[in-house]
N, C-alpha and C positions, 0 to 999 in steps of 0.2 A: 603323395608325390608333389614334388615341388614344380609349380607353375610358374611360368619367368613371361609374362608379356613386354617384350622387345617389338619397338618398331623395325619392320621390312628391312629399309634401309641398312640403319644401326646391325641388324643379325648378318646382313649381306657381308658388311667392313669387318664385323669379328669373326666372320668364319675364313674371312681372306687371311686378317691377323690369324688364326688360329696355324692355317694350313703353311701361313710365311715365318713365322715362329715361333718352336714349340714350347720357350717357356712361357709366351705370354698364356697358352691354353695353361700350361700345367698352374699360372695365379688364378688362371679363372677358377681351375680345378680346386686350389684352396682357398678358394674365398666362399667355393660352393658349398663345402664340407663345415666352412667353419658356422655358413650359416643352417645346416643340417642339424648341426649338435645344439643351436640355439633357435628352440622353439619360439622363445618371444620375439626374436628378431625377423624368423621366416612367419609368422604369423600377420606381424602388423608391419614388416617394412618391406617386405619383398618386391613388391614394383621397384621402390626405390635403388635395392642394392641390384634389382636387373637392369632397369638404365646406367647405375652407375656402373656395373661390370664393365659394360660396353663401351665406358668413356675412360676404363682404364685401357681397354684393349685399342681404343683409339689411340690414345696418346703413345701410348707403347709404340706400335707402328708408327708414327708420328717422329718417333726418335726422342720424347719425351717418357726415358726409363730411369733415371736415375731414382736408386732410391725405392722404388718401389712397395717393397717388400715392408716396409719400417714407416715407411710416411702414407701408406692408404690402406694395410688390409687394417680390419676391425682387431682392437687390442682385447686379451684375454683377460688382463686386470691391467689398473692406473699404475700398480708398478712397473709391469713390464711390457709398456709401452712407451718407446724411443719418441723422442718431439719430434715435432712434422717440420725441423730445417732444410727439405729437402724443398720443399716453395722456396726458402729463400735462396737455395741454389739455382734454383731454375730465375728466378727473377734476378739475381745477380747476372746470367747470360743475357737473359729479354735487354737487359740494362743495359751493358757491352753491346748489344747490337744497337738498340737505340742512338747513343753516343758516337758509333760508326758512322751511323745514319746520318747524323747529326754532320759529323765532321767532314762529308763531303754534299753535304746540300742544305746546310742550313745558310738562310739567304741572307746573315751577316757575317763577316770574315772571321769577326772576333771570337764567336764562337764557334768558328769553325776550327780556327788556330787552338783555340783551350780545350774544344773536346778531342781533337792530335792528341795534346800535350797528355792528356787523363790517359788516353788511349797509351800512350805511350810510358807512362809515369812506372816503376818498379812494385809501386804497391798494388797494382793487379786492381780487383775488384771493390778493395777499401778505396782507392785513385778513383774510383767510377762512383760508388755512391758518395762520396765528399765532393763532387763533380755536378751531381745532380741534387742533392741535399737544399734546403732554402739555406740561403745566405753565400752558397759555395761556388761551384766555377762558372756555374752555366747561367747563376746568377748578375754575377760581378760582371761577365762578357756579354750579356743584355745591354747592362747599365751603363759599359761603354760604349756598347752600340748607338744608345741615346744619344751623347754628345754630339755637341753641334760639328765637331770636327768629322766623325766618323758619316753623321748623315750627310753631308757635303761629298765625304768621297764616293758614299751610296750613292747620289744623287746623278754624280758625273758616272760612273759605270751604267748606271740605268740608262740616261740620255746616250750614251756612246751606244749602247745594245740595241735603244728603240730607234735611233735617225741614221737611217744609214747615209750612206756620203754620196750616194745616186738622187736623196729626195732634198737632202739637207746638208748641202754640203758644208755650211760655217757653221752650223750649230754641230757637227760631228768632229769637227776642226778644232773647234774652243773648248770640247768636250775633254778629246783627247789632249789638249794643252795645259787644260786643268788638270787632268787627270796625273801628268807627267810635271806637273809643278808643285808647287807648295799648299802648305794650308792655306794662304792667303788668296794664293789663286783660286784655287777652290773654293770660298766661300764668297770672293769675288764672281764667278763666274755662276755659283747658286743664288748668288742675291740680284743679278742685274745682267753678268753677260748671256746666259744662257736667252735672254727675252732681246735682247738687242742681236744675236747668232740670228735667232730664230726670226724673226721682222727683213734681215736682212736677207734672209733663204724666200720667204714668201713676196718681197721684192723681186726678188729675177725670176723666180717665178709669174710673176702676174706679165713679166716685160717679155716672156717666151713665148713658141706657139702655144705649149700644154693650155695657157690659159685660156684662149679663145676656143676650148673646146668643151662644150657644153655639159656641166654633167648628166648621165641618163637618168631618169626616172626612178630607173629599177635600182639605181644605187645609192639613189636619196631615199627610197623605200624599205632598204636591204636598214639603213642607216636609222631609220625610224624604228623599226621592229626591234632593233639590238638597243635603242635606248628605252624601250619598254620591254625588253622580255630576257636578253641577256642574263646569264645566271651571275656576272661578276659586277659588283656593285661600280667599280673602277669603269671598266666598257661602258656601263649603262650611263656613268655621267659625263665620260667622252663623249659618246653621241648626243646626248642630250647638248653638249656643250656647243656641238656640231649644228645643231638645231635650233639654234638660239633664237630671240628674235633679231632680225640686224645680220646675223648668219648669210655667208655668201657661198657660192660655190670653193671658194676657195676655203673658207672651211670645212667643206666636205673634203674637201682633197686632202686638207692636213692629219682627217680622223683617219683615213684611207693610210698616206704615209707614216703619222706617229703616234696621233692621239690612241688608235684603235690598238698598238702595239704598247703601248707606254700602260696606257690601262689593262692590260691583259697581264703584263709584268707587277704590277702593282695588286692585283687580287691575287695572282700564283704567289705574291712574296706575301701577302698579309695572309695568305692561306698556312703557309707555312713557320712563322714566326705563329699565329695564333695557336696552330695545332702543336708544335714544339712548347709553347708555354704552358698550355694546358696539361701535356703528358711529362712534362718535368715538374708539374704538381702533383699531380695523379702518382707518377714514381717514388715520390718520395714519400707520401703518405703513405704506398703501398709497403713498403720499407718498414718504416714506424709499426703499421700495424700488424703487418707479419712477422717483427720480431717481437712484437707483445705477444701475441698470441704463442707464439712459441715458449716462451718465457713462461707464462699462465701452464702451456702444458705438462714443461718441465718441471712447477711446482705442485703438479699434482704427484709427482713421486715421496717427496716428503714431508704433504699436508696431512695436517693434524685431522682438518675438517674437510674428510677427501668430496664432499657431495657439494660443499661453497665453493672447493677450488676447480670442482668438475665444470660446475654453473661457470666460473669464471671464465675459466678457457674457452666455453661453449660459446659465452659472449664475445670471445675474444673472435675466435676464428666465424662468429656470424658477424662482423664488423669487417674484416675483410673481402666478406664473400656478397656484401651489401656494396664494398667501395668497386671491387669489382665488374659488378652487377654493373652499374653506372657508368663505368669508365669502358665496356663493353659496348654498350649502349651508343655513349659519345660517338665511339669510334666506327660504329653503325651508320650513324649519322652522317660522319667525314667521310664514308664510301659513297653513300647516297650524293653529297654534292662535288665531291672529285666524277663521278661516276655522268653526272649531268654537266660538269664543265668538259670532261670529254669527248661524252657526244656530239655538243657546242661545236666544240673546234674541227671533231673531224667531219662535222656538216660545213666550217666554213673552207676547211681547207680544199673540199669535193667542189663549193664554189667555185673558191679562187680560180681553181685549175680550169674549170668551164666556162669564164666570163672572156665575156669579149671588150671588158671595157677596162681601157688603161690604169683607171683606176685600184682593181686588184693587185697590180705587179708586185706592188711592195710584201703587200700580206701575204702572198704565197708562200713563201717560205715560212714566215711565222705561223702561221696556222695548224702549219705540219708539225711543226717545235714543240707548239703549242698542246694540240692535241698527243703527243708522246708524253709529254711531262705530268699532263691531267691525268692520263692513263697509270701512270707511277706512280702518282698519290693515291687513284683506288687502289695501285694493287698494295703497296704500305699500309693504306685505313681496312686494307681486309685481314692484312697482317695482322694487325696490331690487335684487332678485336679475337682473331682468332689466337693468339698469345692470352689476351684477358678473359677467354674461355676457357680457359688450361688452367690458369690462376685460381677461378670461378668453382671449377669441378673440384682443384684441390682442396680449396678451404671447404668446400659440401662435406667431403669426404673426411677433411682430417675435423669437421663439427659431429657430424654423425660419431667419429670414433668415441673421439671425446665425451658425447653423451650416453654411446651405452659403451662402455668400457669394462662396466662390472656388470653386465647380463652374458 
């Protein structure tokens, strides 16, 4: 009798799949049979193809069916088994969403405009991977992101976003003047007005009452702790900056109104350019070596020497299920620190609301902003790994096929 050890869990979600839809029971049903009639298979692989039952019937549920039938059960011979294109269709959608993603929050325009345009382009999903390919769209709209004219406009949306016109009101002024002028202004007012706005904001400030009112303790405290323990490298050197020696109260006041908002903007925007350039590597290599792989197993139909082109494809699809493995991994990772700049903000926004000292006013809103968007990145970086777990399982499954093909 055939013993299938499944964890708890795992048998809980496939009896759900079973009873929610009957074809997925009836693959399981022939994946069982096929391994019945193959003794060497149920002998030494059987845990194996019992976990991986499970992770067909997950993804099934999941809404990850295409293909099924052709791209995971075990083939009976090298001939008449179909290539495993069916990963590259599912990655060609992961892709498409990515590039969505992309085009409505990645934190440069440029690339927000050119993954539209991909989005939009007639060739479908050849427009999406020549989009994310090295050298192609999402490349080129980086490289103008660089330019000194584009960081200048960067620069003024960022200052219009972090000084509002209650704490700073000329630097919010010259921001938006820039912003609604030329190149010129704008690189005039990155190079020199924005420091001359900003002197003239902390002038009428020092000449008002706000200044003669002492900062509290507890808020040059608050301001200590977040330049030693803050999860965003940005925050942690605005307070510190705040903390100088020579540091006065009135720079605490400015970490309070902008320093403390400008660097929270500045880790959320390097958080997201980093992790967008990472997985527009990771995509395209994924690409590359899943269409090798496929390539190697469609040559196993008309190899001369079917046992080197067997090895080959083997290697082929354990090279994807390695790149995988990793890019899973990463993305592990980017949940872990979205997941801890979250909690961050919604501890400070629970502040905000609670202090009694003038100082918070500004941050309150931001906080709350704050903490919503940190939230969005974990639930993307859980996304995203659980996409490259789907990936992961296919290429197990379509290396497994590939090696016993003829048992």
């Amino acid at each position: 009798m055939l013993h299938l050890v499944i964890n708890n869990t795992f048998l809980g979600l496939l009896v759900a799949d079973f009873l929610a839809c009957p074809v997925v029971l009836m693959r399981f049903v022939i994946i069982l049979v096929g391994l019945w009639g193959s003794e060497g298979v149920v002998g030494v692989k059987r845990r194996w193809w019992a976990t991986h039952a499970v992770a067909v019937g997950l993804l099934a549920s999941t809404g990850v069916t295409i293909g099924t039938e052709s791209a995971w059960a075990a083939p009976t011979s090298p001939a008449t088994s179909a290539p495993a294109e069916h990963t590259g269709i599912e990655l060609a959608a992961a892709n498409r969403a990515l590039v969505r993603r992309w085009a409505g929050s990645h934190p440069f325009s440029n690339v927000r405009v050119a993954a539209w345009l991909a989005l939009r382009n007639d060739r479908g999903d050849e427009a999406i991977a020549k989009f994310l390919a090295p050298g192609g769209g999402y490349d080129y709209a980086r490289k103008r992101a660089a330019t000194t004219r584009e960081r200048n406009l960067a620069f003024c949306r960022r200052v219009l976003a972090t000084h509002t016109p209650e704490f700073s009101p000329e630097v919010h002024a010259e921001a938006q003047r820039a912003l609604n002028g030329t190149d010129t202004d704008r690189a005039n007012f990155a190079a020199s007005g924005y420091e001359a706005a900003k002197a003239l904001d902390r002038a009428h400030r020092e000449a008002s009452q706000t200044a003669k009112q002492t900062i509290a303790e507890v808020d040059r405290e608050f301001v200590r702790q977040h330049a030693a323990h803050d999860p965003g490298a940005q925050v942690r050197a605005a307070a510190s900056w705040a903390l100088r020696p020579g540091a006065t109260d009135a720079d605490i006041r400015e970490f309070y109104g902008f320093g403390w908002a400008t660097g929270a903007s500045l880790d959320l925007e390097g958080y997201r350019i980093a992790s967008a350039d990472a997985e527009a590597v990771r995509r395209a290599t994924l690409s590359r070596l899943v269409a090798a792989a496929e390539a190697a197993e469609r040559a196993l139909e008309s190899a001369a020497d079917a046992a080197s082109a067997r090895a080959e494809a083997q290697r082929a699809w354990q090279a994807v299920s390695e790149h995988a493995a990793h890019a899973q991994t990463a993305w592990l990772r980017e949940q872990e620190s979205a997941a801890a700049q979250a909690a961050n903000w919604k501890s400070v926004a629970q502040a905000a609301q609670e202090a009694a000292s003038g100082s918070w006013k500004t941050m309150a809103g931001n906080a709350e902003t704050n903490h919503q968007a940190w939230f969005a990145e974990q639930t993307t970086a859980g996304e995203q790994a659980e996409m490259w777990t789907r990936i992961l399982e296919r290429a197990h499954l379509s290396e497994y096929r590939v090696a016993h093909g003829a048992e």
